[in-house]
C-alpha positions in Angstrom: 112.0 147.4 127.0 113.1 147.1 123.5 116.4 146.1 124.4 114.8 143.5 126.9 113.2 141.9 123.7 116.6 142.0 121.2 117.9 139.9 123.9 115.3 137.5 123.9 115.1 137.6 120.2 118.6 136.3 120.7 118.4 134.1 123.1 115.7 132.3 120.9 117.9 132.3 118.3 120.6 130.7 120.0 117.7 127.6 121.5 116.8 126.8 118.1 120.0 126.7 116.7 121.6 124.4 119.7 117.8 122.3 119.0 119.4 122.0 115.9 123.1 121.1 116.5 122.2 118.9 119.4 120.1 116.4 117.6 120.9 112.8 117.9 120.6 112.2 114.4 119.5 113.4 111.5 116.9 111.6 109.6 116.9 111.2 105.4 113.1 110.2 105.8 111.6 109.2 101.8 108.4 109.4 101.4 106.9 106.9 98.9 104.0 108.4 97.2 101.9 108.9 94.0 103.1 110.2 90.6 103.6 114.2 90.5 100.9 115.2 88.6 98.0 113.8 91.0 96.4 116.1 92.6 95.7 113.6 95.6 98.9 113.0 96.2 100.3 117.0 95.8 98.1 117.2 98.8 99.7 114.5 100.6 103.1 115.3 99.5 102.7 118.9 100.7 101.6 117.5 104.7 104.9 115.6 103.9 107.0 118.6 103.1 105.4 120.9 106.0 106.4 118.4 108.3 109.7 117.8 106.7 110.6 121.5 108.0 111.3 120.6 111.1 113.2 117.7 109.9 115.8 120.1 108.0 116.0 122.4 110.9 117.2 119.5 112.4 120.0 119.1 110.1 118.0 115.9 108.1 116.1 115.6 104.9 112.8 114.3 103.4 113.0 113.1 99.5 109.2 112.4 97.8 109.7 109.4 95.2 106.9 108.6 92.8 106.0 106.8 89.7 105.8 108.5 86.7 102.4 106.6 85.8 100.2 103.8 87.3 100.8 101.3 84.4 102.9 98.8 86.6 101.7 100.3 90.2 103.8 97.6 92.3 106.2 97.0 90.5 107.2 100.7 90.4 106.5 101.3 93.7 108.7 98.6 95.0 111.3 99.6 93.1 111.4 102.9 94.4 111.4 101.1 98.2 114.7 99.6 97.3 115.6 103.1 95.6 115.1 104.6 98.8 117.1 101.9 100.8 120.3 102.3 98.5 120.1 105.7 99.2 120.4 105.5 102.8 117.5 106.0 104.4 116.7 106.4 107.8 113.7 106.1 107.7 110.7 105.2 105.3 107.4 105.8 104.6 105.1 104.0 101.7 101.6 102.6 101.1 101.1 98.7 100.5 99.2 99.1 97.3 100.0 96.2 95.8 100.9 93.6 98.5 101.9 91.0 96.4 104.4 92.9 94.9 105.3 95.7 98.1 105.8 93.6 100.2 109.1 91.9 99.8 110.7 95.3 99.4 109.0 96.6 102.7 110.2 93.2 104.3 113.6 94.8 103.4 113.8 97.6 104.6 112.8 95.9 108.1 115.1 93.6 107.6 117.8 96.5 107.6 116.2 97.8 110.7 115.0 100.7 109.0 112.3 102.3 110.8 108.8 102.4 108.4 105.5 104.1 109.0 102.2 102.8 106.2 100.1 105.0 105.1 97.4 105.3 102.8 97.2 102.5 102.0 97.2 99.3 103.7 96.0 99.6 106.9 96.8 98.2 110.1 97.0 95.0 108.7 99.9 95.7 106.9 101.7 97.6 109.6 101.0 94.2 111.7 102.3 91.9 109.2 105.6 93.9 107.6 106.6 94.6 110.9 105.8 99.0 110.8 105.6 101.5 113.4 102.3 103.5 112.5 100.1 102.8 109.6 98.3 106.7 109.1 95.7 107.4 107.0 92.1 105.9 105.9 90.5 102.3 106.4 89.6 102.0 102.7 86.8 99.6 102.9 85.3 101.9 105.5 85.3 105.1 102.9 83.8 102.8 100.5 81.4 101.6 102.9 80.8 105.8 104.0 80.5 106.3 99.8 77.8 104.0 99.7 75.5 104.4 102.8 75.6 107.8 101.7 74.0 107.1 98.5 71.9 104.4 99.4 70.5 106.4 101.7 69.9 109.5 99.6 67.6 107.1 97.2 70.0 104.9 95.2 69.3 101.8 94.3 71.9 100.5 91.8 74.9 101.6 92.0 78.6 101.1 90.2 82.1 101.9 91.2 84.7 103.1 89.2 88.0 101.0 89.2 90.6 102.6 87.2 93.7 100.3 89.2 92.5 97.4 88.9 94.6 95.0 91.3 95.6 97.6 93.7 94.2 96.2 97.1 93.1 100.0 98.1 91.0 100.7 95.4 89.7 96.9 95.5 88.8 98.1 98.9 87.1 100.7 98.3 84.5 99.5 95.7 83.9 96.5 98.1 83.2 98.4 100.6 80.9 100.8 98.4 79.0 97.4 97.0 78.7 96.3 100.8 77.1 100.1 101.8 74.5 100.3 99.2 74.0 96.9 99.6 73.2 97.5 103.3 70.3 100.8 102.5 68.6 98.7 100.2 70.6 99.0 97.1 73.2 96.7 95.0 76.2 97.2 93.2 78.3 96.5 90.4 82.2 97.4 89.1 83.0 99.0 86.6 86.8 97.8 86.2 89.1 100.5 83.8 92.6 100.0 82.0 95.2 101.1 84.7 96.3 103.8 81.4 92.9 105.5 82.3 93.4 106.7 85.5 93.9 110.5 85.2 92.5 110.2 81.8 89.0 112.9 82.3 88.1 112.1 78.8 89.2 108.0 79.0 87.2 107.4 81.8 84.6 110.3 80.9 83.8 108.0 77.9 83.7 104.5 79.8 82.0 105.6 82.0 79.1 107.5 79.6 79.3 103.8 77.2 78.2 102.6 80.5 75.2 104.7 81.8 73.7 104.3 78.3 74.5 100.2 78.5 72.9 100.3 82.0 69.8 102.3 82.0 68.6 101.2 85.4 72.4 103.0 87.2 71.5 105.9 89.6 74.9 106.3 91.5 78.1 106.2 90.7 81.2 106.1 92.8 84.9 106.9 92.1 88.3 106.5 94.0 90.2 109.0 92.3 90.0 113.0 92.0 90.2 113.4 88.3 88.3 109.8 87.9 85.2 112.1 89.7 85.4 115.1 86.9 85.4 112.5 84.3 82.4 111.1 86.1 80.2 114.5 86.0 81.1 114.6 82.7 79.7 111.7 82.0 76.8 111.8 83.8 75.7 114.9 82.0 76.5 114.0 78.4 74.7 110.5 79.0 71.7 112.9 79.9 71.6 111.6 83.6 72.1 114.4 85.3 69.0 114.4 87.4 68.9 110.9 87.5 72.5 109.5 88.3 73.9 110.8 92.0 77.9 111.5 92.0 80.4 110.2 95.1 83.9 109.9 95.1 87.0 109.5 97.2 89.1 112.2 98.0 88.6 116.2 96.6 90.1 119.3 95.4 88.8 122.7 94.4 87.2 121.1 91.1 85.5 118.6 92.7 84.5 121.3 95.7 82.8 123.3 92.6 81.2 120.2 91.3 79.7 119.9 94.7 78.9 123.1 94.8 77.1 123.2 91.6 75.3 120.2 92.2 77.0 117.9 89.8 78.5 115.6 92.7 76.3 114.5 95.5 79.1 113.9 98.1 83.4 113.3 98.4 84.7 111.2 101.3 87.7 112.8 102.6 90.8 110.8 103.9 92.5 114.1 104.8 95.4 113.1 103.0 97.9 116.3 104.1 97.5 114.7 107.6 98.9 111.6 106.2 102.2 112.4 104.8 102.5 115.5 107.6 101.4 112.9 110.4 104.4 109.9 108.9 106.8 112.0 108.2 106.5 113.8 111.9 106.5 110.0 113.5 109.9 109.0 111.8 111.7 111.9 112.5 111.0 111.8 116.2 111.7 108.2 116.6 114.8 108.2 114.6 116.0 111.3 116.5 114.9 111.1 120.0 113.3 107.1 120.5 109.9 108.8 120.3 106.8 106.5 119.4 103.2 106.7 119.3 101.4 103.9 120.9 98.1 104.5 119.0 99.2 102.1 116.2 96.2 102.4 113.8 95.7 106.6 113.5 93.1 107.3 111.3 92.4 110.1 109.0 89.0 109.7 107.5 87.1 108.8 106.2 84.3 111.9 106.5 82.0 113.1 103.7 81.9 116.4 102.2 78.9 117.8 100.9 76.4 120.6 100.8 76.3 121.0 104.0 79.8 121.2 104.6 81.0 122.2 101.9 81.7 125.9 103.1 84.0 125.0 105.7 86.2 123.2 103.4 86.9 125.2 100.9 89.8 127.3 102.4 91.4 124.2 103.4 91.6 122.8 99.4 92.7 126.8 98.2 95.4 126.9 101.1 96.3 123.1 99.3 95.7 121.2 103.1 92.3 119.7 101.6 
């Protein structure tokens, strides 16, 4: 029996290894994503890097490139699409943040018949009109929208988002679509628009953010698009004295915004499930570069869902294991 199962052992070996040698290419996928030091994105770049296992099994690659702040979004961003394109890629996969600035490049790298999946940002708009694959990931406006029903619904009445990139389309999305939920329960809405140098700032956007709960007496929810935008925000809330006044949403989470929920600082997270999206692109390009492989559900979405009390339990080993 036991020599029965060395040669199977070894007969498995040899599969994977001629899985290996007879690939019909293999892929340098890059992954365009957020700066290092996000912890969004070190979620999303982790889904890419899981998938990109089987990628270098395969005898291929996956590179992460990322800005090393938000100050000129898409400008940077586009110039790491070209980055990618002058270092041979295979394939590519990016979010249209900034249209107006993305696009051009992404038009490029179709142009050069490079295969692209969107994600994150964008939607299936974008994948329609650049000419992608896939796009993977969220419908931004609809995780607003999820942000603010939820509110609305648990009793707000006027509400404000938190825009610390102001001009990038997903986070424009997101507080129309929050203005457009609370709207809808009963509420109303306002912006609160933040220097793009505050964005991962706690104590920046802590203090905007406290300025304006004392300016605006009558605010009882507040909703942010960014994980370290939402500690800034309970910070806030509880040095403004609000904090059993002024309910707490925001997109996206990790284990500090779990314990904020958990302690009853934040009211609610919608989650995009952002390890799906760079696991889920990165999977798509390396089976259509190597084997013509395609996934006729265009539009795959990720979220959005909300994360609360309720839920919060069955979350949490998700964020410790870095998945969530």
């Amino acid at each position: 029996m036991r020599k029965f199962r060395r040669i199977a052992l070894a007969m498995s070996t040899v599969a994977v290894v001629a899985f290996a040698s007879n690939a019909a290419f293999a892929a340098k996928i890059f992954v365009i994503g957020g700066k290092p030091d996000d912890p969004f994105w070190s979620i999303v770049k982790k889904g890419a890097e899981d998938a990109g296992k089987v990628v270098e099994v395969q005898g291929g690659s996956v590179t992460w490139l990322g800005p090393q702040n938000y100050d000129n979004l898409g400008v940077d961003a586009a110039e790491l699409i070209r980055q990618a394109i002058d270092q041979g890629a295979d394939a590519i996969v990016g979010p249209d943040w900034v249209p107006e600035a993305m696009d051009p490049a992404f038009k490029a790298v179709v142009d050069k018949k490079i295969p692209l999946v969107i994600y994150n940002a964008g939607g299936i708009e974008a994948a329609d009109r650049l000419g992608a694959l896939n796009y993977v990931g969220a419908v931004d406006y609809k995780a607003g929208v999820a942000g603010g029903d939820y509110l609305g619904k648990a009793g707000g009445k006027s509400g404000v988002c938190v825009n610390s990139l102001p001009g990038a389309a997903n986070i424009e999305a997101y507080c129309k679509g929050f203005n457009d939920g609370i709207t809808a329960a009963g509420g109303k809405a306002d912006v609160l628009p933040l220097p793009a140098t505050a964005e991962g700032n706690v104590t920046a956007v802590a203090q905007a953010i406290k300025a304006y709960l004392l300016q605006h007496s009558e605010v009882d929810s507040v909703f942010v698009t960014a994980n370290l935008d939402a500690i800034g925000a309970a910070q806030a809330i509880a040095q403004a004295g609000k904090g059993g006044t002024v309910k707490l949403c925001g997109v996206n989470f990790d284990q500090a915004i779990l314990a904020q929920i958990d302690g009853g600082a934040q009211a609610c997270a919608v989650d995009q499930q952002g390890y799906q999206q760079g696991f889920y692109a990165v999977s798509i390009l390396n089976g259509y570069v190597n084997y013509g492989l395609t996934i006729p559900t265009r539009e795959i979405l990720t979220g959005p869902g909300i994360v609360d009390s309720q839920n919060i339990k069955a979350t949490e080993a998700g964020a410790q294991a870095g998945t969530r």
